[in-house]
N, C-alpha and C positions, 0 to 999 in steps of 0.2 A: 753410715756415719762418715762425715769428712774429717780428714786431717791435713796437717800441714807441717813440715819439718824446716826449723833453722839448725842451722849446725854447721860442719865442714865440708867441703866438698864431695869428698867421698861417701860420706854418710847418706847425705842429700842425693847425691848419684842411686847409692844403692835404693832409699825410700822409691826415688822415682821408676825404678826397673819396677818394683809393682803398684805401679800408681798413684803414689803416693805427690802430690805436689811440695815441692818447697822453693828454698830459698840460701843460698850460701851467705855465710858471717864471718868476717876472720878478726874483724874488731867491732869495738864499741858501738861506732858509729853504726855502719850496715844493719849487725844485729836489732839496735834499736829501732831504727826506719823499717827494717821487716818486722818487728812486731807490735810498732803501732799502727802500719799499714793492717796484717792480718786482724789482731784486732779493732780496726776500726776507731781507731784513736786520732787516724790521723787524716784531715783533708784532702788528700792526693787524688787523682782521677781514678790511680787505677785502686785505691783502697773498694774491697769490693761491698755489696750492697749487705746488710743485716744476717739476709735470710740464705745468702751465698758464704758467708763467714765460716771457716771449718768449726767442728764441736770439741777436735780435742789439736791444742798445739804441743808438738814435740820439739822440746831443745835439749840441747844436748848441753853435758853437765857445764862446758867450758862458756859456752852462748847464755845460759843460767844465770854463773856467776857476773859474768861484765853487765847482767840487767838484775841484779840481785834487787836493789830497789823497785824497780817497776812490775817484775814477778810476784813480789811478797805485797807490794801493793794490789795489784790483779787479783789473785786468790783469794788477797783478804776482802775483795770486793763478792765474790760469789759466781761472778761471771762467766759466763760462756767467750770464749773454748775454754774447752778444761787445759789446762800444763799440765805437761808429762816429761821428764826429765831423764836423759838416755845416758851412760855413759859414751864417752868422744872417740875416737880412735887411739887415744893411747890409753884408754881403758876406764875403769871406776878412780875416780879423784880421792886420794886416801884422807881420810878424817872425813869423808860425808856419809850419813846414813844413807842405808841401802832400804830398799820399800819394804823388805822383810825382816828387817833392822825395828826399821817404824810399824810393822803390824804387830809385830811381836813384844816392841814396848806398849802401845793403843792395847793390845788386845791381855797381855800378860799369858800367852801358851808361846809355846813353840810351834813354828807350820812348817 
């Protein structure tokens, strides 16, 4: 499976120490041009081909929120790569569900 990380430097540093491809964001702008390039949204040269496209993209909570619109649009589309949402370096963003937040309301047990 490919993947592919926006987010901050460091984070994106450490994804890359195993393999992991990405891309650094520190605003609005960047952020969105990396992920209409990875998705494929966007006509650029180096936007890569379909079949070359990673399956699942990680952002990181802060790279998330500044594309809140285009993300929630994304998902609600069904599309490949899947989003995956990591907390940033200065940790988990207080007031957002956490994935065990949300399985645990979807599912009604405790995990």
């Amino acid at each position: 499976m490919e993947y592919f990380v926006i987010g901050e430097r460091e984070i994106v540093l450490a994804f890359m120490l195993v393999g992991v491809k990405g891309q650094t964001a520190v605003n609005r702008s960047e952020a969105l041009n990396a992920f209409m390039r990875v998705t494929g949204q966007s006509a650029s040269v180096d936007s890569p081909a379909e079949q070359d496209r990673p399956k699942v993209l990680i952002l990181t909570e802060d790279v998330s929120d500044m594309l809140s619109p285009e993300v929630r649009d994304w998902q609600m589309k069904g599309s490949s790569p899947l989003i995956v949402e990591i907390p940033g370096l200065g940790g988990h963003i207080e007031g957002r569900k956490t994935l065990t937040d949300a399985i645990r309301e979807a599912v009604g047990i405790q995990v």
